[in-house]
N, CA, C and O of each residue as an XYZ file, in Angstrom:
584
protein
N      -9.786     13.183     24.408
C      -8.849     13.535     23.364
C      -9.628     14.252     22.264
O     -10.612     13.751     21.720
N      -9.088     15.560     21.942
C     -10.342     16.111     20.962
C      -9.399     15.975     19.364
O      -8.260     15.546     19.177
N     -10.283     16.461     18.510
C      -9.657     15.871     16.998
C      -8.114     16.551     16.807
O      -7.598     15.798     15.982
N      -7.517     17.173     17.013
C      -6.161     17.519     16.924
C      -5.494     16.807     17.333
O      -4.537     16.567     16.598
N      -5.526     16.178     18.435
C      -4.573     15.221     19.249
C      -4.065     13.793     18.571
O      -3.080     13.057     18.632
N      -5.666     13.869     17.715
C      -6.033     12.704     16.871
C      -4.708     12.971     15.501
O      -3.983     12.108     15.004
N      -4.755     14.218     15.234
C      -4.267     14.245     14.047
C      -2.679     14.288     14.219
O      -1.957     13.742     13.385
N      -2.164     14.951     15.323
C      -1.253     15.132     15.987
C      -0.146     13.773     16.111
O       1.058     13.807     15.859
N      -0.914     12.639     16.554
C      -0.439     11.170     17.195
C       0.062     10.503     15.768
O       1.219     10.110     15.621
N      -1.133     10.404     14.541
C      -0.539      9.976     13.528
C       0.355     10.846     12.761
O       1.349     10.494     12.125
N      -0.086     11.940     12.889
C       1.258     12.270     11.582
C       2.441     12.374     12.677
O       3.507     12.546     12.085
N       2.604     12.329     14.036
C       4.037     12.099     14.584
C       4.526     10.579     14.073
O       5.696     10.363     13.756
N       3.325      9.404     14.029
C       3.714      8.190     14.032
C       4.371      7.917     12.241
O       5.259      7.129     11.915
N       3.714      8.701     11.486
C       4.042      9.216     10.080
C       5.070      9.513      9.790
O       5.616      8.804      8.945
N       5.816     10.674     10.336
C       6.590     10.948     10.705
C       8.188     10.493     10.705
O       9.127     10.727      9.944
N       7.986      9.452     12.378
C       8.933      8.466     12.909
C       8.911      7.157     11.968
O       9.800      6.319     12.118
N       8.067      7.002     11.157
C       8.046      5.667     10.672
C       9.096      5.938      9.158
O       9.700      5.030      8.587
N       9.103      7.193      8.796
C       9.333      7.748      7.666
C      10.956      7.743      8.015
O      11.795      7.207      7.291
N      11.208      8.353      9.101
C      12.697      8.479      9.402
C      13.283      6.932      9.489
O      14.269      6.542      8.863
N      12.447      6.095     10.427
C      13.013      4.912     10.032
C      13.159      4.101      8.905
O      14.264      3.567      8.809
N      12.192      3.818      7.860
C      12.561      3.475      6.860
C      13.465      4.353      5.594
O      13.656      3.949      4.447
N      13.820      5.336      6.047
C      15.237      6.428      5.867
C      16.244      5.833      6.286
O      17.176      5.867      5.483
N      16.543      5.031      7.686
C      17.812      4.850      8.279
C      17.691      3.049      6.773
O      18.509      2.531      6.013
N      16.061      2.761      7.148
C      16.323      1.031      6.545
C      17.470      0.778      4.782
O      18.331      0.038      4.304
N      16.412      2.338      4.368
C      17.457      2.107      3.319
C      18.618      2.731      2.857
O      19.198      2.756      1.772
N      18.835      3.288      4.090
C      20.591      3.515      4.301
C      21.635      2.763      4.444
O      22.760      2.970      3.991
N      21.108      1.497      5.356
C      21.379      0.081      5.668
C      21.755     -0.467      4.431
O      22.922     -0.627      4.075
N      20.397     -0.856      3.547
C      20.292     -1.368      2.322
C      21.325     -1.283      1.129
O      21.930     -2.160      0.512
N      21.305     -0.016      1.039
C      22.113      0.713     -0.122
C      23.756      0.664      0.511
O      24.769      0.607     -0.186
N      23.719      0.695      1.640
C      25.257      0.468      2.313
C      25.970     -0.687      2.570
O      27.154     -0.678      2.904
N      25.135     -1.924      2.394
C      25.357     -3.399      2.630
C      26.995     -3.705      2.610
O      27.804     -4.161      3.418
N      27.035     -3.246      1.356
C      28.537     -3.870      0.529
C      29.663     -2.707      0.823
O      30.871     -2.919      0.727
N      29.076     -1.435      1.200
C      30.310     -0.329      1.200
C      31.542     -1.026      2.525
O      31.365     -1.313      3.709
N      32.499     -1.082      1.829
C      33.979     -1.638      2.949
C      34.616      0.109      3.320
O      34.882      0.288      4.509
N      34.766      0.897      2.699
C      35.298      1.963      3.293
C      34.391      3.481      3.088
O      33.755      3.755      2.070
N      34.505      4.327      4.262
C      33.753      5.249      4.632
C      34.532      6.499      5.032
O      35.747      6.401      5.202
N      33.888      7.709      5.200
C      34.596      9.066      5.064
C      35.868      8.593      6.643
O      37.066      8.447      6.886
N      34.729      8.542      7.194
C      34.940      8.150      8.747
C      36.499      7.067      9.002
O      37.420      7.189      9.810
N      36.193      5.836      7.707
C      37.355      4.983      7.948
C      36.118      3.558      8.570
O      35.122      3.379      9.271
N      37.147      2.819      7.656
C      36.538      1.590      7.969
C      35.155      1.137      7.302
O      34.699      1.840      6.400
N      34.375     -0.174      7.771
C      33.658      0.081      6.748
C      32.119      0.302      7.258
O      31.935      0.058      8.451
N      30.806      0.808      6.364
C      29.813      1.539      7.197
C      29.214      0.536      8.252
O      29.321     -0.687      8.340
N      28.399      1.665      9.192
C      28.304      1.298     10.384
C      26.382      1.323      9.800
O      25.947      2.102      8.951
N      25.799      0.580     10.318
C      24.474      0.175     10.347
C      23.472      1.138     11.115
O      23.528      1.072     12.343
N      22.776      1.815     10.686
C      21.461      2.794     11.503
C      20.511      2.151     12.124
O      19.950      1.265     11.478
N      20.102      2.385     13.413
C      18.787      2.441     13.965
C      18.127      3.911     14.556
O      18.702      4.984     14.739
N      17.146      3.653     14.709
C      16.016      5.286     14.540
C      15.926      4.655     16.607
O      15.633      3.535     17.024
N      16.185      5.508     17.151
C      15.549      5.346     18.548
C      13.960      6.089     18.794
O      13.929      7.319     18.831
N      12.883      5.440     18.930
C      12.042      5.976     19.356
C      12.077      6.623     20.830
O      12.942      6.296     21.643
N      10.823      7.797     21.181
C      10.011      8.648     22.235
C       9.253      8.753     22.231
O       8.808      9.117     21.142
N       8.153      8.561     23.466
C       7.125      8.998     23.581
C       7.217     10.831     24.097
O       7.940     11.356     24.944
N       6.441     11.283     23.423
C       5.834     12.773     24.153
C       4.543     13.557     23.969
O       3.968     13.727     22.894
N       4.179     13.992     25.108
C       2.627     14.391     25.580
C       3.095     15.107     24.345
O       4.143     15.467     23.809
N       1.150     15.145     24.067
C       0.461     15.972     22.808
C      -0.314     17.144     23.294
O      -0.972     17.717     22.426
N      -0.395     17.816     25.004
C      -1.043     18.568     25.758
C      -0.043     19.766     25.482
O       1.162     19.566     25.631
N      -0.462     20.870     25.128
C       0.067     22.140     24.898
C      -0.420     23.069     25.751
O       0.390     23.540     26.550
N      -1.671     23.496     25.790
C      -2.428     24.151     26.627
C      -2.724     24.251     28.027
O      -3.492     23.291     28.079
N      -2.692     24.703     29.237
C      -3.408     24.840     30.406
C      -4.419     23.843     30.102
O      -4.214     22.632     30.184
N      -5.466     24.356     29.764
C      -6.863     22.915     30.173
C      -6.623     22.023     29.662
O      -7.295     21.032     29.948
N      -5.159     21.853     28.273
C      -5.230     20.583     27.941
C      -4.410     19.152     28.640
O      -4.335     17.939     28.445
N      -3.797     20.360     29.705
C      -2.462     19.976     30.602
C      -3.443     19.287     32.470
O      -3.375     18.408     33.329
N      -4.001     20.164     32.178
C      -5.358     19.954     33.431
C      -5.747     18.839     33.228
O      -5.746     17.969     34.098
N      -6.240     18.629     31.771
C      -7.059     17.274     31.405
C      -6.760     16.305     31.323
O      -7.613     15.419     31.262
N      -5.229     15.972     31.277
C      -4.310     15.085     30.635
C      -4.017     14.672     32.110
O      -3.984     13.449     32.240
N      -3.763     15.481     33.421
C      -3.582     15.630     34.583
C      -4.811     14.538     35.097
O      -4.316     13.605     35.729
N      -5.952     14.476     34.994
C      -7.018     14.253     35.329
C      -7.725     13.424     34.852
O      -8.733     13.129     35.495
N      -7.519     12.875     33.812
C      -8.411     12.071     31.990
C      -7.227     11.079     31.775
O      -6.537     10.532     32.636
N      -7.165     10.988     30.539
C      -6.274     10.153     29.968
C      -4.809     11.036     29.649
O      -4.589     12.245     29.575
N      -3.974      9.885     29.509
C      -2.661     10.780     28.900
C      -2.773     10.579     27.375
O      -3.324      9.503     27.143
N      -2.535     11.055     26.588
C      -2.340     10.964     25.325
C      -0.563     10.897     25.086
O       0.295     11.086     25.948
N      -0.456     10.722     24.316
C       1.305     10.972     23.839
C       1.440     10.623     22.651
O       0.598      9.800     22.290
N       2.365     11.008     21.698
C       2.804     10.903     20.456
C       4.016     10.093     19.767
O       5.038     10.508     20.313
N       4.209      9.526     19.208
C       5.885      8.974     19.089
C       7.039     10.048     18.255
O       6.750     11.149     17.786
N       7.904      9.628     18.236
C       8.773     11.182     17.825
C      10.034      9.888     18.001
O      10.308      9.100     18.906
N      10.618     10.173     16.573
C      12.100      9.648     16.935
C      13.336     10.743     17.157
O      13.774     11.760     16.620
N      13.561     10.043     18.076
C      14.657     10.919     19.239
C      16.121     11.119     18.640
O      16.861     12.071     18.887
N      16.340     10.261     17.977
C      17.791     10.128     17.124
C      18.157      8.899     16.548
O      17.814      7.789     16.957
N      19.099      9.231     15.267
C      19.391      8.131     14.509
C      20.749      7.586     14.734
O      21.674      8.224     14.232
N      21.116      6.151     15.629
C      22.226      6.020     16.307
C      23.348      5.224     15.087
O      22.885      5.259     13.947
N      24.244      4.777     15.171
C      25.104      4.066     14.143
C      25.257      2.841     15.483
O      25.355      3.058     16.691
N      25.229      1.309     14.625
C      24.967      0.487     15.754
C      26.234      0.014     16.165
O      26.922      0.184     15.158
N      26.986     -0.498     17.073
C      28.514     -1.266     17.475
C      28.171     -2.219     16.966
O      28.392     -2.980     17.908
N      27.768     -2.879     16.160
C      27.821     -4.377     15.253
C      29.417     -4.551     15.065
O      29.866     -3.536     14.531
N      30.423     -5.516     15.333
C      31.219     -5.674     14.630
C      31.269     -6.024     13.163
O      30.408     -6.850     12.861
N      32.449     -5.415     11.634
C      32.216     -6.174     11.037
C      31.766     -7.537     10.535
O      30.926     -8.134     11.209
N      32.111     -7.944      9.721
C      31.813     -9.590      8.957
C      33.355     -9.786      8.345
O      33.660     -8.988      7.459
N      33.813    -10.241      8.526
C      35.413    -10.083      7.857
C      35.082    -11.135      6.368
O      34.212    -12.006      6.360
N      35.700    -10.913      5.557
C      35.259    -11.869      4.639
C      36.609    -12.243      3.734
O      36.864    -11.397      2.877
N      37.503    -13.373      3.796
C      38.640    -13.182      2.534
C      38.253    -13.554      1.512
O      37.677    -14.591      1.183
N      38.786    -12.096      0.598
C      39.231    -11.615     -0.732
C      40.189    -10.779     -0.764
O      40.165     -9.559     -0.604
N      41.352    -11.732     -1.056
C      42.803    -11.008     -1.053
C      42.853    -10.217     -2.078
O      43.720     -9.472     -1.622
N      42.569     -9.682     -3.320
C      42.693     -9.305     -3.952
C      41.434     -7.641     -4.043
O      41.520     -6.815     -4.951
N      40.839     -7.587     -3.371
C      40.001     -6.693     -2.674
C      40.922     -5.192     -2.091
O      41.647     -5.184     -1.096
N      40.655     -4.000     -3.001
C      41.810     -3.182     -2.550
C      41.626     -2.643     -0.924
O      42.422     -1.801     -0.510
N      40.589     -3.144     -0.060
C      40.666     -2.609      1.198
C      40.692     -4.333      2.017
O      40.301     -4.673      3.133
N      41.021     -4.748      1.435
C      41.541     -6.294      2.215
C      42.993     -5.789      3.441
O      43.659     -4.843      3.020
N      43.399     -6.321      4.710
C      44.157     -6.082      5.325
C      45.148     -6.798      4.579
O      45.104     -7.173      3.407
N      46.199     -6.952      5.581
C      47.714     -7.890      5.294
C      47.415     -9.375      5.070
O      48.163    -10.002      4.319
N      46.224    -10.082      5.752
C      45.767    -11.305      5.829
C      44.844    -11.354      4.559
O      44.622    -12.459      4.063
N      44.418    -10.482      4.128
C      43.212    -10.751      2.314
C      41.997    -10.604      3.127
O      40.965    -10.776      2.478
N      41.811    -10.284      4.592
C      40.320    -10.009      4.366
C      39.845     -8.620      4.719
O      40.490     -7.853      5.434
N      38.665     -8.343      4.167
C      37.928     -7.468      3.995
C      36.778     -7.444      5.085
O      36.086     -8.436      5.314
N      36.624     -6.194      5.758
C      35.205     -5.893      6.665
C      34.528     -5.460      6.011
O      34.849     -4.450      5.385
N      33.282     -6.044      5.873
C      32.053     -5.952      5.724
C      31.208     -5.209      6.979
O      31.511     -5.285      8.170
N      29.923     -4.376      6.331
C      29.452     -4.101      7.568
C      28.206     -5.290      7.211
O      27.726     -5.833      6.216
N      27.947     -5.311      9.397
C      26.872     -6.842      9.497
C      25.576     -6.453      9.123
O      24.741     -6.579     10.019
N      25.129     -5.965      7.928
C      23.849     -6.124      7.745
C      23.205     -7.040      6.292
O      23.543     -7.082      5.109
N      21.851     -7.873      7.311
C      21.174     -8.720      6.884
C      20.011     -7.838      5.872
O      19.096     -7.151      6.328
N      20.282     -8.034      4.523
C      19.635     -7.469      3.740
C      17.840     -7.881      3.730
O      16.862     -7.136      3.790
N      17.932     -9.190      3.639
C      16.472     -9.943      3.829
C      16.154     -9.167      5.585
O      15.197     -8.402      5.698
N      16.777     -9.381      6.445
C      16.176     -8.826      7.860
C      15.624     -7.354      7.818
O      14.523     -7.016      8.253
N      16.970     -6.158      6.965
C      16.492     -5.133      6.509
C      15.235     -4.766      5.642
O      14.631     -3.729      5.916
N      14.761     -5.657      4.491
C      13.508     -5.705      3.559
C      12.529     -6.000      4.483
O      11.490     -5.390      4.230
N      12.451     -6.882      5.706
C      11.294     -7.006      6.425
C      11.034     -6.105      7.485
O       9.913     -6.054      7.992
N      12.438     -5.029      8.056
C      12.195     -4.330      8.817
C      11.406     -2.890      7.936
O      10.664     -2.119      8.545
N      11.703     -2.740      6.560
C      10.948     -1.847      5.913
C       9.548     -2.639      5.537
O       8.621     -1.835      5.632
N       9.270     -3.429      5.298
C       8.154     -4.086      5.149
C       7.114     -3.323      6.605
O       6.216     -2.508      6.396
N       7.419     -3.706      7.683
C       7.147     -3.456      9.222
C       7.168     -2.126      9.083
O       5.995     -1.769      9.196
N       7.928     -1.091      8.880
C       7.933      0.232      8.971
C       6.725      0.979      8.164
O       5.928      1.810      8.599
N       6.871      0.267      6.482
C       5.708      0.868      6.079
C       4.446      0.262      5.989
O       3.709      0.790      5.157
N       3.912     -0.831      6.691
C       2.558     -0.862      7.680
C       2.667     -0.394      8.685
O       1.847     -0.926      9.434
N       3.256      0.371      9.209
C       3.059      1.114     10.643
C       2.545      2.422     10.211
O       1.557      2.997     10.670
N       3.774      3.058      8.741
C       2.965      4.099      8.243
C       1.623      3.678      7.468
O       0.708      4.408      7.848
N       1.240      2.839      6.606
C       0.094      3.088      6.467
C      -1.134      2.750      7.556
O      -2.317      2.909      7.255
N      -0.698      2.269      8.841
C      -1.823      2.393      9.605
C      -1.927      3.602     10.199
O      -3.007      3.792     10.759
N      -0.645      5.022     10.283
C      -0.695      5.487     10.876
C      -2.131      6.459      9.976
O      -3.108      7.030     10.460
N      -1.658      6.289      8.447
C      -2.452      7.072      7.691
C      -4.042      6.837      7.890
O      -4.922      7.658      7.634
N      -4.137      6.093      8.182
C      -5.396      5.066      8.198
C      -6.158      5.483      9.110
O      -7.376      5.534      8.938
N      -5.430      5.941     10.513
C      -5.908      6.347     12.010
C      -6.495      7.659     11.481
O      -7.628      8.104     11.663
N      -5.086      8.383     10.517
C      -5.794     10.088      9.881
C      -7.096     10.004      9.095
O      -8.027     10.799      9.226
N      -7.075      9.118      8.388
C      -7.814      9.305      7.923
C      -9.392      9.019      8.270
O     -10.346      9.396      7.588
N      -9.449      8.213      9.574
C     -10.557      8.116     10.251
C     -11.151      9.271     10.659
O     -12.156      9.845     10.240
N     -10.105      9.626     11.863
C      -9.967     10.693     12.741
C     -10.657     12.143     11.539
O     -11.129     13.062     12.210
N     -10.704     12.284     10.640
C     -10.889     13.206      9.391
C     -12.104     12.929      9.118
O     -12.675     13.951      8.738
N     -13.212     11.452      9.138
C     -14.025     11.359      8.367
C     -14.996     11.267     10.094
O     -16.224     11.352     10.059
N     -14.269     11.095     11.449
C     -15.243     11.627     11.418
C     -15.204     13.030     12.343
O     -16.196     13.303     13.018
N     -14.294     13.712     12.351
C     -14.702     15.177     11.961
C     -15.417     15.845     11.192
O     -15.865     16.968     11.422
N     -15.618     14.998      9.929
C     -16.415     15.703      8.607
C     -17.911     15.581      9.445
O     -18.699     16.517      9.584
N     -18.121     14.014     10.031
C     -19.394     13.717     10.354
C     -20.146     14.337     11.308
O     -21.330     14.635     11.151
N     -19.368     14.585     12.498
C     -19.605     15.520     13.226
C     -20.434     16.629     12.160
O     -21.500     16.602     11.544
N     -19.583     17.363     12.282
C     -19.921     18.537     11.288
C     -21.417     18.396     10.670
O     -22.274     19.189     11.059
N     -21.648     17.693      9.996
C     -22.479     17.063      8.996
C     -23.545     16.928     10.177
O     -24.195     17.965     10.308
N     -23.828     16.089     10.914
C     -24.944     15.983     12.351
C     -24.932     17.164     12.402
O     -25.871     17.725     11.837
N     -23.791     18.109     13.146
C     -24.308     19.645     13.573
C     -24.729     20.674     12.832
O     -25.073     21.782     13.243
N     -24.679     20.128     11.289
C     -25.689     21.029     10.656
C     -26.825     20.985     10.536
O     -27.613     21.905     10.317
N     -27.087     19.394     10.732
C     -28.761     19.163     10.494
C     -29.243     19.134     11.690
O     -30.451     18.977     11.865
Protein backbone atom coordinates (compact mmCIF):
# COMPACT_ATOMS: atom_id res chain seq x y z
CA UNK A 1 0.00 0.00 0.00
CA UNK A 2 1.96 3.16 -0.92
CA UNK A 3 1.23 6.65 0.96
CA UNK A 4 -1.88 7.74 -1.06
CA UNK A 5 -3.88 4.78 -0.36
CA UNK A 6 -2.93 5.67 3.17
CA UNK A 7 -4.37 9.02 2.78
CA UNK A 8 -7.16 7.94 0.62
CA UNK A 9 -8.71 5.18 3.40
CA UNK A 10 -8.85 7.92 6.12
CA UNK A 11 -10.17 10.82 4.67
CA UNK A 12 -12.93 8.31 3.00
CA UNK A 13 -13.36 7.04 6.73
CA UNK A 14 -13.49 11.05 7.55
CA UNK A 15 -15.66 11.48 5.31
CA UNK A 16 -18.44 8.61 6.09
CA UNK A 17 -18.10 9.30 9.71
CA UNK A 18 -18.97 13.01 9.01
CA UNK A 19 -22.13 12.07 7.01
CA UNK A 20 -23.12 9.96 9.80
CA UNK A 21 -22.96 12.12 12.57
CA UNK A 22 -25.02 14.54 9.97
CA UNK A 23 -27.85 11.91 9.82
CA UNK A 24 -27.12 11.64 14.20
CA UNK A 25 -28.03 15.10 14.52
CA UNK A 26 -30.84 15.11 12.30
CA UNK A 27 -32.27 12.44 14.56
CA UNK A 28 -31.48 14.69 17.52
CA UNK A 29 -32.87 17.95 16.49
CA UNK A 30 -36.00 15.94 15.07
CA UNK A 31 -36.84 13.95 18.30
CA UNK A 32 -40.05 15.89 19.11
CA UNK A 33 -41.12 17.01 15.40
CA UNK A 34 -44.97 15.18 15.13
CA UNK A 35 -45.57 16.58 11.59
CA UNK A 36 -43.42 16.70 8.37
CA UNK A 37 -43.52 18.07 4.69
CA UNK A 38 -44.02 14.41 3.78
CA UNK A 39 -47.00 13.93 6.50
CA UNK A 40 -46.85 12.34 9.60
CA UNK A 41 -44.32 12.52 11.97
CA UNK A 42 -40.26 12.44 11.15
CA UNK A 43 -38.82 9.35 10.18
CA UNK A 44 -35.28 8.56 11.84
CA UNK A 45 -31.82 8.43 9.55
CA UNK A 46 -29.26 5.85 9.21
CA UNK A 47 -26.00 6.36 6.93
CA UNK A 48 -25.52 2.76 5.15
CA UNK A 49 -21.96 2.02 4.84
CA UNK A 50 -19.45 0.46 1.55
CA UNK A 51 -16.55 -0.84 1.13
CA UNK A 52 -14.56 0.21 -2.21
CA UNK A 53 -11.10 -0.62 -3.72
CA UNK A 54 -8.67 2.37 -3.48
CA UNK A 55 -6.69 0.75 -6.83
CA UNK A 56 -7.10 3.19 -9.76
CA UNK A 57 -4.26 2.32 -11.87
CA UNK A 58 -3.16 -0.83 -14.01
CA UNK A 59 -0.14 -1.77 -11.63
CA UNK A 60 -2.20 -0.67 -8.86
CA UNK A 61 -5.03 -3.07 -10.00
CA UNK A 62 -2.18 -5.86 -10.75
CA UNK A 63 -1.03 -5.38 -7.20
CA UNK A 64 -4.15 -5.42 -5.41
CA UNK A 65 -4.75 -8.64 -7.79
CA UNK A 66 -1.65 -10.21 -6.33
CA UNK A 67 -0.70 -8.31 -2.67
CA UNK A 68 -3.17 -7.17 -0.45
CA UNK A 69 -6.60 -5.63 -1.14
CA UNK A 70 -6.88 -2.33 0.25
CA UNK A 71 -10.46 -0.69 0.29
CA UNK A 72 -11.95 2.43 1.61
CA UNK A 73 -15.34 3.06 3.39
CA UNK A 74 -17.75 5.41 1.53
CA UNK A 75 -21.31 5.81 2.70
CA UNK A 76 -23.58 4.53 0.11
CA UNK A 77 -26.81 6.34 1.22
CA UNK A 78 -28.76 7.93 3.87
CA UNK A 79 -31.95 5.63 4.42
CA UNK A 80 -35.15 6.95 6.62
CA UNK A 81 -35.70 3.92 9.05
CA UNK A 82 -39.51 1.91 9.20
CA UNK A 83 -39.43 2.46 13.05
CA UNK A 84 -43.02 2.73 13.88
CA UNK A 85 -44.10 5.80 15.77
CA UNK A 86 -44.36 6.12 19.77
CA UNK A 87 -47.99 7.19 20.07
CA UNK A 88 -48.18 9.26 23.11
CA UNK A 89 -51.75 10.85 24.63
CA UNK A 90 -52.04 14.51 24.63
CA UNK A 91 -55.43 15.37 23.63
CA UNK A 92 -55.00 18.70 23.46
CA UNK A 93 -51.85 18.48 21.05
CA UNK A 94 -52.95 20.08 17.61
CA UNK A 95 -51.72 16.89 15.62
CA UNK A 96 -53.28 14.42 18.24
CA UNK A 97 -55.80 11.96 16.21
CA UNK A 98 -59.64 11.50 17.19
CA UNK A 99 -58.38 9.34 20.28
CA UNK A 100 -55.78 12.51 21.81
CA UNK A 101 -52.79 10.76 20.74
CA UNK A 102 -49.96 12.01 19.09
CA UNK A 103 -46.98 10.09 16.97
CA UNK A 104 -43.90 10.63 17.99
CA UNK A 105 -40.99 9.58 15.99
CA UNK A 106 -38.98 6.43 17.96
CA UNK A 107 -35.88 8.05 18.64
CA UNK A 108 -33.75 7.45 21.76
CA UNK A 109 -32.00 10.67 22.35
CA UNK A 110 -29.37 9.23 25.02
CA UNK A 111 -28.87 6.10 22.28
CA UNK A 112 -28.47 8.97 19.59
CA UNK A 113 -25.65 11.09 21.93
CA UNK A 114 -23.73 7.77 22.16
CA UNK A 115 -24.10 6.89 18.59
CA UNK A 116 -22.40 10.48 17.93
CA UNK A 117 -20.09 9.93 20.72
CA UNK A 118 -18.97 6.49 18.51
CA UNK A 119 -19.04 8.41 15.25
CA UNK A 120 -16.73 11.08 16.38
CA UNK A 121 -13.97 8.62 17.72
CA UNK A 122 -14.08 6.89 14.56
CA UNK A 123 -13.42 10.34 13.04
CA UNK A 124 -10.80 11.24 15.22
CA UNK A 125 -9.05 7.96 14.75
CA UNK A 126 -9.56 8.29 11.27
CA UNK A 127 -7.54 11.69 11.62
CA UNK A 128 -5.03 10.10 13.65
CA UNK A 129 -4.28 7.21 10.90
CA UNK A 130 -3.67 10.78 8.56
CA UNK A 131 -1.84 12.01 10.48
CA UNK A 132 0.62 9.17 10.94
CA UNK A 133 0.54 8.14 7.46
CA UNK A 134 1.92 12.16 6.93
CA UNK A 135 4.65 11.99 9.54
CA UNK A 136 5.90 9.28 8.15
CA UNK A 137 6.05 10.41 4.70
CA UNK A 138 7.83 13.49 6.04
CA UNK A 139 10.37 10.80 7.51
CA UNK A 140 10.93 9.01 4.67
CA UNK A 141 11.81 12.05 2.95
CA UNK A 142 14.04 13.23 5.71
CA UNK A 143 16.25 9.54 5.57
CA UNK A 144 16.33 10.12 1.71
CA UNK A 145 17.95 13.22 2.04
CA UNK A 146 20.61 12.28 4.28
Amino acid sequence: MDFLSSLKISSSGMAANRKRMGAISSNIANAQTTRTAEGGPYRPKEVVFGAEPTRESFSEILEGELGEKANSVHATEVISTNKPPVLKYEPNHPDANEQGYVAYPDINVMEEMASMIEASRAYEANISALNTSKSMALKALEVGRN
